[in-house]
C-alpha positions in Angstrom: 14.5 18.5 1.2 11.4 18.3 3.4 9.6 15.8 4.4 5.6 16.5 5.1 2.0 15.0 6.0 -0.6 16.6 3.8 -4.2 16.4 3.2 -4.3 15.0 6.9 -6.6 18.3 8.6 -9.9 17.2 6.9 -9.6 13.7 8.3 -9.2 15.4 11.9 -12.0 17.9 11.0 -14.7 15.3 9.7 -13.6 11.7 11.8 -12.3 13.2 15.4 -9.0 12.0 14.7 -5.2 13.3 15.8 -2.6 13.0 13.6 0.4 13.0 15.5 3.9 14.9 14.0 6.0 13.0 11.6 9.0 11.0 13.2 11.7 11.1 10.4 14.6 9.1 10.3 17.8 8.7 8.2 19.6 5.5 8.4 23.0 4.8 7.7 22.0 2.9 4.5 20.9 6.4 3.5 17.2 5.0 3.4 14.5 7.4 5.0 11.7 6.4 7.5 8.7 8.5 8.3 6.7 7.1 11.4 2.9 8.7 11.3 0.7 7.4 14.2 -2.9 9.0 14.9 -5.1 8.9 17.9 -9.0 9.1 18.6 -10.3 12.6 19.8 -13.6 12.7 22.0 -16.2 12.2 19.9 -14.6 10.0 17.3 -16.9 7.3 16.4 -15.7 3.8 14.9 -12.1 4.3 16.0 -11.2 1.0 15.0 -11.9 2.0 11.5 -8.5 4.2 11.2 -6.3 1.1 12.8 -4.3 -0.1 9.3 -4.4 1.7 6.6 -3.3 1.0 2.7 -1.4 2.3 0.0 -3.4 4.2 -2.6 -1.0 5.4 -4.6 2.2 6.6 -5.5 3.2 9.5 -7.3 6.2 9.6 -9.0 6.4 14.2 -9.1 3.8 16.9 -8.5 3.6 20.3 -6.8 2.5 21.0 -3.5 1.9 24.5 -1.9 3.0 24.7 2.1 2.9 27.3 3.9 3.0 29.4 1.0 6.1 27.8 -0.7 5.8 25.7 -3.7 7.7 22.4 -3.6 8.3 19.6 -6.1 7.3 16.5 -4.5 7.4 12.5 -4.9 4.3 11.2 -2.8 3.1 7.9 -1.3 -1.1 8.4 -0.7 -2.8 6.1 1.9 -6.4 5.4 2.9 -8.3 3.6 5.4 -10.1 0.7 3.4 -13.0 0.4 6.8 -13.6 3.6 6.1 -15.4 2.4 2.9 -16.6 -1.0 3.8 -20.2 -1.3 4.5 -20.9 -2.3 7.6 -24.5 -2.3 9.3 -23.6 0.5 12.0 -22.2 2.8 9.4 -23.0 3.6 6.0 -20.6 4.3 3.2 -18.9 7.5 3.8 -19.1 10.0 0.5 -15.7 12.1 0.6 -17.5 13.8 -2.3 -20.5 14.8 0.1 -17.7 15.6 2.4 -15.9 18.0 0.1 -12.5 15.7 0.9 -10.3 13.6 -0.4 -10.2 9.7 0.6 -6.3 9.6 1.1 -3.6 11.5 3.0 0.0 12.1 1.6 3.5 11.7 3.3 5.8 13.7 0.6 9.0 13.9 0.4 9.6 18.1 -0.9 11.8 20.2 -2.5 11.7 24.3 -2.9 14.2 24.4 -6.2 14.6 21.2 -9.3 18.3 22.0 -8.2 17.9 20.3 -4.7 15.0 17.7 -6.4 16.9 16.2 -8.7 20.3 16.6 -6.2 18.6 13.9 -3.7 16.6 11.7 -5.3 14.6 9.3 -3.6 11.7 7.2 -4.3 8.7 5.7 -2.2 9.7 1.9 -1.8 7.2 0.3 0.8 5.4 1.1 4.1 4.6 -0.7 7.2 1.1 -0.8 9.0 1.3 -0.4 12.4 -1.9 -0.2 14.7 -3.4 3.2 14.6 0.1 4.7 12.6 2.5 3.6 9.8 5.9 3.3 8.7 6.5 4.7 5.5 10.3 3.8 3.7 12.2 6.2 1.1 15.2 5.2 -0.4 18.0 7.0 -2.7 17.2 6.8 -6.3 19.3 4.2 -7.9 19.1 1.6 -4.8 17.5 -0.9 -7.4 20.2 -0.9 -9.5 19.7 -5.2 -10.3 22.0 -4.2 -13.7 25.5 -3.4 -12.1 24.4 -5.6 -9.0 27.6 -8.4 -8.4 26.9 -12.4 -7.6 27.8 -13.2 -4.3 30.6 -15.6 -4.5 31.3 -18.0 -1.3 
């Protein structure tokens, strides 16, 4: 299993931005963090455009190439929503003019189905934090509400 940031280069190309490397985390619960903060380069107009971003989407399998391998991935997409507000100093930014997407991935990877469907684990919420996030995997299966017990006191 890997876990990766992708789609995150043309945002540092195009808005002077630094995406720092991915802090991952395993916790005892066997849930997964991944801490991704960025920073302003010189140049970077409208910093305070990239503080909080939101979820776009989640995707539930796909393929991703990196660095020439092919991995099976489950994916949680985010955006910056002041990116597309229109405010009077900036106009509406067309990622289509741009040639780039509007949302950058954190993905959790695998190089075989063997080792995908051996650990399973599904997007299950982030955190904003200013200028970075917190984004939480969990085991497939934590959700299970059917063979859940009542708590008896």
């Amino acid at each position: 299993m890997k876990i990766f940031l992708d789609g995150h280069k043309p945002f540092e190309k195009h808005f002077k931005i630094k995406f720092d490397e991915p802090k991952i985390k395993i916790h005892t619960n066997g849930f997964i963090s991944v801490t991704v903060d960025w920073h302003s380069k010189e140049g970077c107009e409208h910093f305070w455009r990239f503080k909080y971003p939101d979820l776009t989407h989640k995707m539930f399998g796909g393929e991703t190439i990196f660095k020439r391998k092919k991995y099976l991935t489950k994916a949680a997409a985010f955006n910056f929503p002041d990116l597309e507000a229109d405010f009077e100093e900036c106009k509406k930014i067309d990622f289509k003019e741009l040639k780039i997407a509007s949302w950058f991935d954190i993905c959790i990877g695998s190089e075989t189905q063997e080792e995908f469907y051996k650990d399973r684990y599904d997007y299950i919420f982030f955190e904003k934090t200013k200028y970075g996030l917190v984004c939480w995997f969990a085991p497939e299966g934590w959700e299970d509400w059917n063979n859940a017990k009542d708590f008896i006191q």
